[in-house]
GUVODREN-24658 format. One record per residue (C-alpha): residue in three letters; x, y, z. Coordinates in steps of 0.2 Angstrom, whole numbers, plus 5000, padded with zeros to 4 digits. Each point is the difference from the previous one (the first is absolute). Layout:
% GUVODREN-24658
ALAXYZ/...
% end
This chain:
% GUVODREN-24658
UNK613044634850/UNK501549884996/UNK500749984982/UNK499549834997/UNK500849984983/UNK501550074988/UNK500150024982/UNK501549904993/UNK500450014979/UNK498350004994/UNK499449875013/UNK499250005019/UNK501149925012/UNK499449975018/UNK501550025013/UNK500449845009/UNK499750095016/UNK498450074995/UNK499449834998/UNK499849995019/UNK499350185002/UNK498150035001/UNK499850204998/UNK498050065003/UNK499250155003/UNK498750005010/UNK498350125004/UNK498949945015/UNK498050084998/UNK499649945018/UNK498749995009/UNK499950145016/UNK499149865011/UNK501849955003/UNK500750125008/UNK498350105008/UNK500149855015/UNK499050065015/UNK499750154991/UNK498350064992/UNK500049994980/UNK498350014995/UNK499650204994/UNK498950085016/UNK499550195002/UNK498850095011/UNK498649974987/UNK500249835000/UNK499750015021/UNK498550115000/UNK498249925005/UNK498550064993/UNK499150115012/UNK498150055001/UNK499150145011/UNK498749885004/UNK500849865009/UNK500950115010/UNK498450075007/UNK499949935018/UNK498450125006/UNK499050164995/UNK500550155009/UNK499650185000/UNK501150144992/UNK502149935004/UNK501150125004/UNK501350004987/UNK501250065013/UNK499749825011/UNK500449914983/UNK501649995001/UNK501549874995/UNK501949974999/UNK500749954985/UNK501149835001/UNK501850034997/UNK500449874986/UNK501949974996/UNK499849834994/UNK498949914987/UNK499749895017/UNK499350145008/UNK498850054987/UNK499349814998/UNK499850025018/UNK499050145001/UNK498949944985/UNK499449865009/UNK499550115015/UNK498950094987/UNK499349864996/UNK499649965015/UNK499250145003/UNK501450075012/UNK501150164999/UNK498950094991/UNK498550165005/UNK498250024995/UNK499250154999/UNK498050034999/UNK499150154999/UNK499250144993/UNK500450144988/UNK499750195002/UNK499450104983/UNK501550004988/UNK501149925014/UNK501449904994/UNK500049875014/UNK501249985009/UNK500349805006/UNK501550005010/UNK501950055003/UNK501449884996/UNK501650055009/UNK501649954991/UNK501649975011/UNK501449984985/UNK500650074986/UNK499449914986/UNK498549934986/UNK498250005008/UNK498849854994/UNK498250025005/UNK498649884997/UNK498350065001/UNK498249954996/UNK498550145002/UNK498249995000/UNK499150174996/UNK498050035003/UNK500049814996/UNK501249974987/UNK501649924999/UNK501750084993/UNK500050185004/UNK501950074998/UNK501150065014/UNK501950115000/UNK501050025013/UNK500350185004/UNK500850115013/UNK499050005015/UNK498750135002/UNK500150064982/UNK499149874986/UNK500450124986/UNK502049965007/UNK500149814989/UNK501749935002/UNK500649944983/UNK499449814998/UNK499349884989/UNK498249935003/UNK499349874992/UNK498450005011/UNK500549895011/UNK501850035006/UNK501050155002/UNK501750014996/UNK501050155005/UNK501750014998/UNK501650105009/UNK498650035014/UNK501050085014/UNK499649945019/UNK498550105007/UNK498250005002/UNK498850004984/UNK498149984998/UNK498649894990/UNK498850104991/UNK498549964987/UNK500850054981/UNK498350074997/UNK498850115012/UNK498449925007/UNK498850154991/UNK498649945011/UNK500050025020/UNK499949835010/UNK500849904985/UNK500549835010/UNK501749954997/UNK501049855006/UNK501949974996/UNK501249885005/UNK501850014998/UNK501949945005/UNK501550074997/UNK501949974997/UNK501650084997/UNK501649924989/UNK501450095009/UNK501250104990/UNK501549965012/UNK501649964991/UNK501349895006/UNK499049855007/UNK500649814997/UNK499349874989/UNK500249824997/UNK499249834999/UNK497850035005/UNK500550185005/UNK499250074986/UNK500250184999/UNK498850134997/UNK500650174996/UNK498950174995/UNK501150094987/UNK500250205004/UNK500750034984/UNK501650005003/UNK501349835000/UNK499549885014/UNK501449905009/UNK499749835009/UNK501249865005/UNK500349845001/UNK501849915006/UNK500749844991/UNK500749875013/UNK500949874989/UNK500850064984/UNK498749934987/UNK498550064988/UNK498950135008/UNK498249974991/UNK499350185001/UNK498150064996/UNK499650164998/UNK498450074991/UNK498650135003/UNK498350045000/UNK498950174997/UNK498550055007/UNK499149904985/UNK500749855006/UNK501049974985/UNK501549915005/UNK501650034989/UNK502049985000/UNK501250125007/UNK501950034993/UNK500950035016/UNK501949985006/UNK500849905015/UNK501450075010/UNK501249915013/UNK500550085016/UNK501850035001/UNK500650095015/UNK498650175002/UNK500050004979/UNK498649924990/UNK501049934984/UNK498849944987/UNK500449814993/UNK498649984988/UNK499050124989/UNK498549984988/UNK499149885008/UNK498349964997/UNK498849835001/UNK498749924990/UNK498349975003/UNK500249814993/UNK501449995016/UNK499150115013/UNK501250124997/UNK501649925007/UNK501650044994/UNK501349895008/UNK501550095003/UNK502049925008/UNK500650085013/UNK501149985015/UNK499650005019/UNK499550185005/UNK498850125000/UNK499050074985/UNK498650124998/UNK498850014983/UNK499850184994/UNK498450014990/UNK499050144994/UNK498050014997/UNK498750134998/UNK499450105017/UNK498749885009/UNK500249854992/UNK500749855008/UNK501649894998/UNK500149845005/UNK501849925004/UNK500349825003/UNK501849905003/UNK500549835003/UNK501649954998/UNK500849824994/UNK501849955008/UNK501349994986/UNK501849995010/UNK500749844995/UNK502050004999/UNK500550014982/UNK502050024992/UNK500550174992/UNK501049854988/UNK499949864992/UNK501749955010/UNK499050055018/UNK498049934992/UNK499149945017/UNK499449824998/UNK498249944998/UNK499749855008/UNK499049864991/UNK498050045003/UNK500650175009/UNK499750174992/UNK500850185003/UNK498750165000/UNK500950154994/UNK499550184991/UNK501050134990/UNK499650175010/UNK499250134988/UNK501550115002/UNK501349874996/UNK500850004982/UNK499449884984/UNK501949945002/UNK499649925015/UNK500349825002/UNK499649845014/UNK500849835000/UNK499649835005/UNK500449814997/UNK499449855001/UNK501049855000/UNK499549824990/UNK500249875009/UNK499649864987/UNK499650014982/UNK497950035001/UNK498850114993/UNK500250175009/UNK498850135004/UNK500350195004/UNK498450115003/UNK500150174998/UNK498550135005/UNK499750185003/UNK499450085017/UNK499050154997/UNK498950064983/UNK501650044990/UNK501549925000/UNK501149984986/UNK501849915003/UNK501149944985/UNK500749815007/UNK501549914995/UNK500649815004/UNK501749914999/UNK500549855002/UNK500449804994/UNK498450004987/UNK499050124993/UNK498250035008/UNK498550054991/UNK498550105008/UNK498150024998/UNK498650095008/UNK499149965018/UNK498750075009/UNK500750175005/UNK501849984994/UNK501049894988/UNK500949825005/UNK502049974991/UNK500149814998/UNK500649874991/UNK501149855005/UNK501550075011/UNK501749904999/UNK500850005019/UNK500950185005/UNK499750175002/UNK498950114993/UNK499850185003/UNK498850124998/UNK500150184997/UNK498550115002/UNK500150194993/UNK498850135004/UNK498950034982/UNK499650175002/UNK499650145009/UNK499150005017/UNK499649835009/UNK500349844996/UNK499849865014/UNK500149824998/UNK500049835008/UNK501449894995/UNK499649795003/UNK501449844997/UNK498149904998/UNK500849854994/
% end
């Protein structure tokens, strides 16, 4: 902030040069709409993807004892939310997905099929059962040829959800045994896996879908244009419970990761974005989440590489009705400064509009010239008016705080 005033015997005196100085600090609460273009910003999750299932409409004809053994299916590789919607309306459709009917031994846990898993990664399974006539009997995913064998999972009685589930073969089997010989039993079922595979790029509808092993997951994304990178990066759990994460971003310099910003976490009010600055490169998130739970990641970036002077002696101009897009970078000093001008024409009423890009931006702004301007609030930002004698005026911008600031500089009038 700029001392306004000085204290002179006993009376406040303003300075004749402060008369023509408008000195504001300014904090920007935007919303993340503005910088998520082309990107997805509403909240989704595997959960949220998932169709109801029934054993009963998946039944196409009556059969004699199935061979567990013929019921066999692959489960989709998902890397992307994109994926996963994908494959749910296949389920839906009654695609992708086995069916099983048969008949139980004494004290047999059926067995209804195998599901071969070809990545690394977190195993979702969406079943239905029908047993001697009665909807919802459980199932578990065990190693194949052993029911007693269950892989560690959560089961709702209609999914499965295994986490850290290592490529192989693995099989379907009743949770209870059929204590009665020639127990009918119909089961349907589909299967996909959220790969666990680091170092994969995200940005704009390339929605990222990654099964946490426990251990800090790594994925990229690369920013073209100098500007404010609007990052997304939450998780889910095998409840469905969606949450925020505290992660780090790091920039590529060389062969070395060097991290550029810490600590970062959104809100669920902003679908988790956190809007970051950041130069032209490439960056990779590093987040960490509980073994078999899910983290979503999610970029778009905004262009803010307008020319702007180090000085007020080199301030880049601002023509009338033309604006300048610029962002303090997270790892630049509060000490930093921009500087533009306008020049006043005529003697008229003047209008300078001033607005954040990104959720947080927080900028101090102080404005020289021939008369001194007021300001006032706006829709996303603050406007410094008032009625400008002819001349220059300049405008200095100085990062508020630490992290990102970005902003949109306009001459409106």
């Amino acid at each position: 902030m700029c001392p306004l005033k000085t204290i002179k015997r006993g009376k406040i005196m303003v300075k004749n040069f402060l008369k023509r100085t408008l000195c504001i600090a300014l904090s920007f609460a935007m919303m993340t709409g503005t910088v998520m273009v082309g990107a997805k910003t509403k909240t989704e999750s595997i959960h949220s993807k998932l169709p109801a299932i029934t054993a009963s409409q998946r039944v196409r004809a009556k059969q004699a004892k199935a061979s567990a053994e013929a019921v066999q299916l692959n489960a989709t590789n998902v890397y992307t939310l994109s994926d996963f919607d994908t494959l749910s309306n296949k389920w839906q459709a009654n695609q992708e997905m086995m069916l099983y009917q048969g008949y139980s031994d004494a004290n047999e846990y059926v067995k209804v099929g195998t599901v071969r898993v070809g990545i690394d990664g977190t195993v979702v399974i969406p079943y239905a059962t029908k047993v001697a006539g009665v909807d919802g009997g459980r199932l578990k995913l065990c190693y194949n040829g052993n029911p007693a064998m269950t892989l560690s999972q959560t089961n709702n009685g209609k999914m499965i959800w295994a986490g850290a589930v290592k490529a192989g073969t693995y099989a379907l089997y009743l949770e209870t045994a059929c204590e009665n010989a020639n127990t009918p039993v119909v089961a349907a079922f589909g299967a996909a896996v959220i790969s666990s595979q680091n170092n994969r790029t995200f940005g704009g509808n390339n929605v990222i879908a990654s099964a946490s092993t426990g251990a800090a997951t790594y994925q990229q994304f690369k920013v073209s244009k100098r500007g404010v990178a609007a990052i997304a990066v939450y998780k889910e759990n095998a409840a469905g419970n969606v949450s925020s994460v505290i992660y780090s971003v790091q920039k590529l310099s060389g062969k070395t990761w060097k991290t550029v910003a810490t600590g970062l976490a959104g809100a669920t009010k902003n679908n988790y974005v956190v809007t970051t600055g950041l130069a032209a490169g490439t960056y990779r998130v590093v987040a960490n989440a509980a073994s078999g739970e899910i983290l979503y990641f999610i970029n778009a970036n905004q262009k803010a590489s307008d020319s702007y002077g180090t000085s007020k002696k080199k301030a880049k101009e601002i023509k009338r009705k033309k604006s300048k897009k610029q962002v303090f970078l997270s790892n630049e000093s509060t000490s930093k400064t921009h500087w533009y001008k306008i020049k006043v024409k005529k003697t008229g009423m003047t209008y300078i509009d001033i607005t954040g890009l990104g959720n947080k931006s927080k900028i101090s702004v102080t404005v020289t010239g021939a008369a001194r301007l007021k300001n006032k609030t706006i829709s996303k930002g603050f406007r410094i008016y008032g009625k400008a004698k002819k001349g220059t005026y300049y405008i200095k911008i100085k990062k508020g705080s630490k992290g990102t600031s970005g902003y949109q500089v306009k001459y409106t009038k």
